[in-house]
Structure formats: C-alpha cells, structure tokens
C-alpha positions in Angstrom: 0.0 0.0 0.0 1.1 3.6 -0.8 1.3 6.2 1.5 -0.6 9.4 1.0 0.4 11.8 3.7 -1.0 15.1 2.7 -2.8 17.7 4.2 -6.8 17.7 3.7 -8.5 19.8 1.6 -10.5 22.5 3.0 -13.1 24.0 0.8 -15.2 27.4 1.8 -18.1 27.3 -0.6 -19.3 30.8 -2.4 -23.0 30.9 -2.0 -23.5 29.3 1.9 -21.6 29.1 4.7 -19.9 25.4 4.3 -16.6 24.2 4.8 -15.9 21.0 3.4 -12.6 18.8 4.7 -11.4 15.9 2.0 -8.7 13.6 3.0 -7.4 10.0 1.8 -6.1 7.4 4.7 -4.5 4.1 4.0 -6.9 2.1 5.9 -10.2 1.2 5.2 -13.7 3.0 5.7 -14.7 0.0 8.7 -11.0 1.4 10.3 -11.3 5.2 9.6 -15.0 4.7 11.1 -13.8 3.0 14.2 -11.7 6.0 15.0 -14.1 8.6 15.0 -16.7 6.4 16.8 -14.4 4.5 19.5 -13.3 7.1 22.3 -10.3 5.5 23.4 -9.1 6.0 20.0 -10.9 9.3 19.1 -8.9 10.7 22.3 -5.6 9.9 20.2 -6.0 11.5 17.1 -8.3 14.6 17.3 -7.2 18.0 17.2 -3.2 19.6 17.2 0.1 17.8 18.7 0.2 20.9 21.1 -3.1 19.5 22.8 -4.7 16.3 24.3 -8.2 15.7 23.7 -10.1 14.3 27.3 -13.5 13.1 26.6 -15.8 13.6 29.0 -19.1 12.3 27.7 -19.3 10.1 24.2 -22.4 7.7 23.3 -22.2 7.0 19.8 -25.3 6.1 18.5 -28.4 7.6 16.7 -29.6 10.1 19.1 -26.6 9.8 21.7 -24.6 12.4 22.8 -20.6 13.5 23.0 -18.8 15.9 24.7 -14.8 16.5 24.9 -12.4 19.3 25.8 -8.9 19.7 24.9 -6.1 20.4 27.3 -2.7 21.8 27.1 -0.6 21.1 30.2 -3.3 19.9 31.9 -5.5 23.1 31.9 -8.4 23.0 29.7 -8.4 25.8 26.9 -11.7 24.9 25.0 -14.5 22.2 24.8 -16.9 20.8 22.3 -19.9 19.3 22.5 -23.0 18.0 20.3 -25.4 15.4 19.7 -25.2 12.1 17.1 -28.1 12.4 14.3 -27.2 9.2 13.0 -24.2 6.9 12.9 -24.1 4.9 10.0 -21.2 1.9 10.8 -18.6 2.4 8.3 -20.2 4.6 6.0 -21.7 8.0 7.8 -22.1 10.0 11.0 -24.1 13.0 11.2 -23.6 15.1 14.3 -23.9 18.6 15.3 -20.6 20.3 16.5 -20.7 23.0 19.3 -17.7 25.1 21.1 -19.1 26.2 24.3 -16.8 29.4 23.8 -20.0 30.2 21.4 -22.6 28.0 21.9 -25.1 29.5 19.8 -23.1 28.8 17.2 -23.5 24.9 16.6 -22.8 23.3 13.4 -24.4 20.3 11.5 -21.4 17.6 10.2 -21.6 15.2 8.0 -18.8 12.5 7.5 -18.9 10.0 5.5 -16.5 7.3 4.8 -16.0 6.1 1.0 -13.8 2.9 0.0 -11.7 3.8 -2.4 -9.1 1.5 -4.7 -6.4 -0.2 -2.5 -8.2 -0.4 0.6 -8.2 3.2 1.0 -10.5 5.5 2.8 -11.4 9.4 1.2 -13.3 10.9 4.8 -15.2 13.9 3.5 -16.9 16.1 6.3 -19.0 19.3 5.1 -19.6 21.4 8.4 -22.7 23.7 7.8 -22.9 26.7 9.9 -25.4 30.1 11.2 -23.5 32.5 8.8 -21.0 33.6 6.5 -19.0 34.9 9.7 -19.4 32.2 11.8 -18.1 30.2 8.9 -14.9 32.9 8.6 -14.2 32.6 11.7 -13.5 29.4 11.9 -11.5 29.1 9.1 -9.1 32.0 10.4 -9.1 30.3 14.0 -6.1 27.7 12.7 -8.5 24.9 12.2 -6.7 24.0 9.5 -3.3 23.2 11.7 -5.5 21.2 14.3 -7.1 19.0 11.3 -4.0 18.4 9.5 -1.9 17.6 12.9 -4.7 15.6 14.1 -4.8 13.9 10.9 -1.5 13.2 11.1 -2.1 11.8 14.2 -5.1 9.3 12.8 -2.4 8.1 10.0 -0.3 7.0 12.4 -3.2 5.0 14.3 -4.8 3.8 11.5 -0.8 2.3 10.5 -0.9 0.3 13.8 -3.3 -1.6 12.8 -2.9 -2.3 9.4 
C-alpha cells in the first residue's frame, strides 16, 4: 500500500456558509470509522500535537450524545460538545458540532467514509454553519493546523493496525 500523507483539503463554498474537509487514509472505511466512533481511539488522534483531547461524555449512537475538551498542560483551553443524528457503521455520522466558547453557534457535520481502490478511505466532512461569519471565523481560527496535525495523528493509528 502507498502512502498518502498530505494535508486535507478545505473547501469554503461561495454561496453558503460550508466548509468542506477531504482527506485519503491508507486504511479502510470500517477502520477510519472505528476512530471517529471508539473514544479511546478518538482521544488519540483529534485536534493539534500541542493539545490532548479528554472526553468527557461520548455515546455513539443515533440520538446519543458527546462531549470533549482539549487540554494543554493539563489546563483545559476549549471544549466541544454536540449530539449524534445518526451513525451509520462504516459509511456515515451526522452530528452537530458546538464550542461552548460560542454555543449558539452549533454546526451540522456530516462525515462519510468512501472505499476507495487499494483499501483506501477518502473521509469527506462538510460542516454547515449560522452565517457567513461564523463560517470565517472558523476558518481564520487555525482549524486547518489542528485537522492536518490531528490527521496526522489518525495516520499513524490507523498504521498500527494495518
């Protein structure tokens, strides 16, 4: 199997206030599932090397809930939470995404998980958010360092086990 370390692609659509993250991992859609859905291994992977992810609530299932904060030298500097809408096994989760920092500003996800040749995985999420701000924000908050770190991060994971 090839590698394909890259970064992901994140795409701000014109017309409504999207982002879209594409990335390829050399593992397949039932693996790249398991690590968004398992907390043990969720805790791992998620967000930049400069933090640790602590979950502190995670019931993935249609209609469960999940919560996690991330940490930097053991003091907490922001937390997450949201609710599953549906958790397809190895081919979808749709959540909603909250920061507590602003916690009117929730945002719907969907990921989905597509086999691709060679046993591969392509993980698209498209993030749907309030406004055109909201969605600006995010994008100039450094998201992009904390997904490609933490994807990193799942590569490596995801190599353990193949």
């Amino acid at each position: 199997m090839t590698s394909t370390r890259q970064e992901a692609r994140i795409v701000a659509a014109e017309k409504v206030p999207t982002i879209e993250i594409i990335r390829e991992f050399d593992a397949p859609p039932a693996h790249v599932f398991r690590a968004h859905v398992d907390p043990d291994l969720l805790a791992q992977w998620m967000g930049p090397h400069s933090l640790t992810t602590r979950i502190t609530k995670w019931d993935a299932r249609t209609g469960g809930e999940w919560a996690f904060a991330n940490d930097r030298d053991g003091e907490e500097i922001a937390s997450f939470f949201g609710s599953f809408h549906e958790v397809r096994p190895d081919e979808r989760i749709v959540w909603t995404f909250g920061y507590a920092g602003d916690p009117d500003g929730v945002a719907l996800e969907t990921i989905t998980f597509e086999a691709i040749d060679g046993g591969r995985t392509r993980l698209t999420t498209l993030s749907v958010v309030k406004d055109f701000e909201t969605r600006d924000g995010i994008l100039s908050s450094g998201m992009d360092v904390g997904v490609n770190e933490g994807y990193e991060k799942l590569d490596a994971l995801l190599a353990k086990e193949a």
